[in-house]
Each structure stands twice: as structure tokens, then as C-alpha cells.
C-alpha positions, -999 to 999 in steps of 0.1 A, spaced: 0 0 0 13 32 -11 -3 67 6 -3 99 21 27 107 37 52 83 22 82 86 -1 111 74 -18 115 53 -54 81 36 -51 62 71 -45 85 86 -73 72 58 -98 37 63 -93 43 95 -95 57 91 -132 28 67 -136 2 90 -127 18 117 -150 26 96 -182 -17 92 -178 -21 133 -170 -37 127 -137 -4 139 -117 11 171 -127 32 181 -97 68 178 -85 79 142 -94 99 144 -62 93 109 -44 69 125 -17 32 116 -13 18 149 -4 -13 164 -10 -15 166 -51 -4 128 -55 -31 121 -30 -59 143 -51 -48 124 -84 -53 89 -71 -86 98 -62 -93 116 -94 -82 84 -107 -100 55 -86 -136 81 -88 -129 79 -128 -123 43 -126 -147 32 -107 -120 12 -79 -142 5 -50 -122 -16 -27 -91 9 -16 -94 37 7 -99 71 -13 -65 86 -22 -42 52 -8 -30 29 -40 -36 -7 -26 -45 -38 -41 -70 -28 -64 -59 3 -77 -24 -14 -85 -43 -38 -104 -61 -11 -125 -25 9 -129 -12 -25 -142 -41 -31 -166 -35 11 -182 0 4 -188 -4 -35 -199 18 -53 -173 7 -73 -148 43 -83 -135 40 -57 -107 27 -66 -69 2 -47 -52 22 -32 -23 
């Protein structure tokens, strides 16, 4: 599970996943703050991902990040 409040290269590469699909536009800086959080919202309202907490990439919403970008190699963390 990725959220609020976390960084490092895991935050960093959702943050470039989130911008290669123009739902993150801010620093890609390897901190969770505020924006990442609004844009993984945006992203699981658009979506439709019912099962993770509003804002927090878990399970569900990996799966769906894995489906956009066609590999399902990746673990939900």
C-alpha cells in the first residue's frame, strides 16, 4: 500500500505513472503529499476502484494501474 505521507522510489514511480496518464502534474519528487493524494482519487472516482481507501494505491488500484500500462508483472504493495 502506497499513501499519504510516504516517499522514496516507489512514490517517485507512481508519481511518473500517474503523470505519463495526465492525472499527476506536480513535482515528481518521491513524496506523497497532497497533489499525488488528489490524483489517485481523481483516478480511482474515474475508474470506478471501489475496494481501496480514497487517495491510498492498494491492491485494487495497482491492479487497475497495471491493466493502463499493460503489465501485470507488478505486486500490489
Amino acid at each position: 500500500m502506497i499513501q499519504f505521507g510516504d516517499h522514496g522510489p516507489v512514490v517517485l514511480a507512481l508519481q511518473r505513472e500517474l503523470n505519463s496518464l495526465g492525472y499527476y502534474e506536480g513535482d515528481l519528487d518521491g513524496m506523497f503529499g497532497e497533489l499525488l493524494r488528489v490524483a489517485v482519487w481523481n483516478l480511482q472516482a474515474e475508474l470506478g476502484i471501489p475496494d481501496d481507501d480514497e487517495g491510498v494505491v492498494g491492491p485494487e488500484t495497482r491492479r487497475y494501474l497495471n491493466e493502463m500500462a499493460g503489465d501485470d508483472s507488478h505486486n500490489a504493495r
